[in-house]
C-alpha positions in Angstrom: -95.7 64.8 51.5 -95.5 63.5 48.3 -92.9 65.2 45.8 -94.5 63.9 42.7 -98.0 66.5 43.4 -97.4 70.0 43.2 -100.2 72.7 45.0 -101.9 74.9 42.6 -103.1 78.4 43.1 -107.4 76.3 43.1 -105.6 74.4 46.0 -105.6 71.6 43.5 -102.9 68.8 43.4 -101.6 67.9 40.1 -98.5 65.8 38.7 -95.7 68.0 37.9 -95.0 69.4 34.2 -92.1 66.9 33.2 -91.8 64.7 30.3 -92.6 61.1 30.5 -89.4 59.1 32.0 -87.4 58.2 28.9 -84.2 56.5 29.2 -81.3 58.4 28.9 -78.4 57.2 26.7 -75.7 55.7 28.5 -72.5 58.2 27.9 -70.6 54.7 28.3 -69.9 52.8 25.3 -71.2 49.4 26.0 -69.7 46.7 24.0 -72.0 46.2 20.9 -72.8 42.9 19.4 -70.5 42.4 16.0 -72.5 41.9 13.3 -71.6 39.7 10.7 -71.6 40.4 7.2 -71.2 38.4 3.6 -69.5 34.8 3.7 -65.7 35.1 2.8 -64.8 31.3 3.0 -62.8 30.5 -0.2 -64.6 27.2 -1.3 -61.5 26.8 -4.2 -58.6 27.2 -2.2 -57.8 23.3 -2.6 -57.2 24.0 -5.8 -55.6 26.9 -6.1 -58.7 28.9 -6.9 -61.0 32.1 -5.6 -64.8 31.6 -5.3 -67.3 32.6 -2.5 -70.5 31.2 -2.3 -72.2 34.6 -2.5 -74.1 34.4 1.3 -75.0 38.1 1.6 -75.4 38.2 5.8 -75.0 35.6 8.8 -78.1 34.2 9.9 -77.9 31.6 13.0 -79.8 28.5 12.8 -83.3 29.1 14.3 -83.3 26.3 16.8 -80.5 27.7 19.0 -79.9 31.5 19.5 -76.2 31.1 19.6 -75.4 29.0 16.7 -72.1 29.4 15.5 -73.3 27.6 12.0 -74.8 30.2 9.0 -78.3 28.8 8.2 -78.1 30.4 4.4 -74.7 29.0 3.7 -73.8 26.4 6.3 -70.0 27.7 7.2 -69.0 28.6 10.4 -69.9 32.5 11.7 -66.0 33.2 11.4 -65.8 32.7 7.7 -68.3 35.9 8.0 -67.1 39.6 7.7 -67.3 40.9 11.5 -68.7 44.7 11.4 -69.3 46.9 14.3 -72.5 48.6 14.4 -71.9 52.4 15.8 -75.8 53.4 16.8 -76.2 57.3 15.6 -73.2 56.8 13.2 -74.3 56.9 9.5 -72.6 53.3 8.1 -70.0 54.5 5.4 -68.1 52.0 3.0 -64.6 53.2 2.3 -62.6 52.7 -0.3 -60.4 50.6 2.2 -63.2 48.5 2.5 -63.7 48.0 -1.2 -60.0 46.6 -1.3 -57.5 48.6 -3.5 -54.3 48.1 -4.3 -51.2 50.4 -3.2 -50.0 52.6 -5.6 -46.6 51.9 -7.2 -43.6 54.4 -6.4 -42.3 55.2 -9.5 -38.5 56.4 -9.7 -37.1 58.8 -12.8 -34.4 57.2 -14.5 -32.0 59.8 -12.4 -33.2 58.3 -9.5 -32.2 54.6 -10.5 -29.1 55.3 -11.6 -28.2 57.0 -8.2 -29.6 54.3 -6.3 -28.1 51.6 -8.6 -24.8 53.0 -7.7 -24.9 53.4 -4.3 -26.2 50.0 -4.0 -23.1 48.5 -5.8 -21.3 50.8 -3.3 -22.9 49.2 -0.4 -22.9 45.6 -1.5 -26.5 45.7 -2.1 -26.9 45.3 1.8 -27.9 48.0 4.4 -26.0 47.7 7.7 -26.1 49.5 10.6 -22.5 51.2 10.0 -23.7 52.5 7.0 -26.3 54.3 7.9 -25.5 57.6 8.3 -24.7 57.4 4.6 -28.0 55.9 3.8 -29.7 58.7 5.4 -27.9 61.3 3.8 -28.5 59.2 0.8 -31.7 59.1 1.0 -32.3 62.8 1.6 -30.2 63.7 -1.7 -32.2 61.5 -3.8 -35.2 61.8 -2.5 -37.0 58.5 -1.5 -37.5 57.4 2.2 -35.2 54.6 3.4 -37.5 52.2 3.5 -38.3 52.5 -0.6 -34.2 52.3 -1.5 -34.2 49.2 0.9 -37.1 47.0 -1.2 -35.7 48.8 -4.5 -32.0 47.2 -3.5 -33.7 43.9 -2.6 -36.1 43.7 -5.8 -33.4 45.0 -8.1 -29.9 43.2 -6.4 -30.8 39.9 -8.4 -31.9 41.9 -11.7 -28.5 43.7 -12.3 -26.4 40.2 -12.8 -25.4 40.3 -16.8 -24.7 43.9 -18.4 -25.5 45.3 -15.1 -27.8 47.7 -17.0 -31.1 45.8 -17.1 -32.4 47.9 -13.9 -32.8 50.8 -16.2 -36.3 48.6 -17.4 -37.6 48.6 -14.2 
């Protein structure tokens, strides 16, 4: 008997009532192809410069499907921006991908006063037996322990002469 023909109440054989066979999405996520975006090869870095040649996409060469050479700009497809395509995901630029800068930590004048003393207390140098002190330090003041170490090692040259040039920074 076949299982694809149902019996109707006329004693008629007809296909059963479900949709046309449609693929169903794999629940597995199946390594996607990278796409590559704009050109990012620095064609003034010999001399100490920035420019991009302004190729918007990588396109292979049309005679072979797996050329590694951009037929609109002619670099290699690693100078290209790699992007991974999520199907059903809207595409989203982020600020991230913009490129922006970190903002600055900025200290009150309390703050670099406390931590230009303690620094001259610890020799400008963070060891390991000092740092219970650096914690508690740190806590009073206010800044995590990895700020007062790039503050001591941006400011440890500064303070040579009256020893009060760190207030400008």
């Amino acid at each position: 008997m076949d299982l694809d023909l149902i019996p109707t109440k006329s004693g008629e054989e007809t296909e059963a009532d479900t949709p046309p066979h449609t693929p169903t999405p794999s629940i597995k996520n199946h390594h996607q192809p990278p796409a590559f975006k704009e050109c990012m090869k620095n064609h003034a870095a010999k001399i100490g410069g920035h420019a991009v040649d302004g190729c918007g996409e990588y396109m292979p060469m049309p005679p072979v499907l797996i050329s590694l050479i951009c037929a609109a700009c002619g670099c290699h497809r690693n100078f290209h921006r790699r992007a991974i395509l999520n199907f059903g995901q809207p595409q989203r630029t982020t600020v991230k991908d913009v490129g922006r800068k970190r903002s600055r930590t900025k200290f009150s004048q309390e703050q670099k006063e406390r931590m230009h003393s303690f620094s001259e207390k610890l020799g400008w140098k963070m060891q390991r037996c000092d740092e219970a002190a650096v914690e508690e330090f740190c806590l009073d003041v206010g800044v995590a322990r990895g700020v007062l170490k790039v503050w001591m090692h941006n400011n440890k040259n500064i303070n040579g002469g009256n020893g009060k040039s760190f207030l400008l920074h």
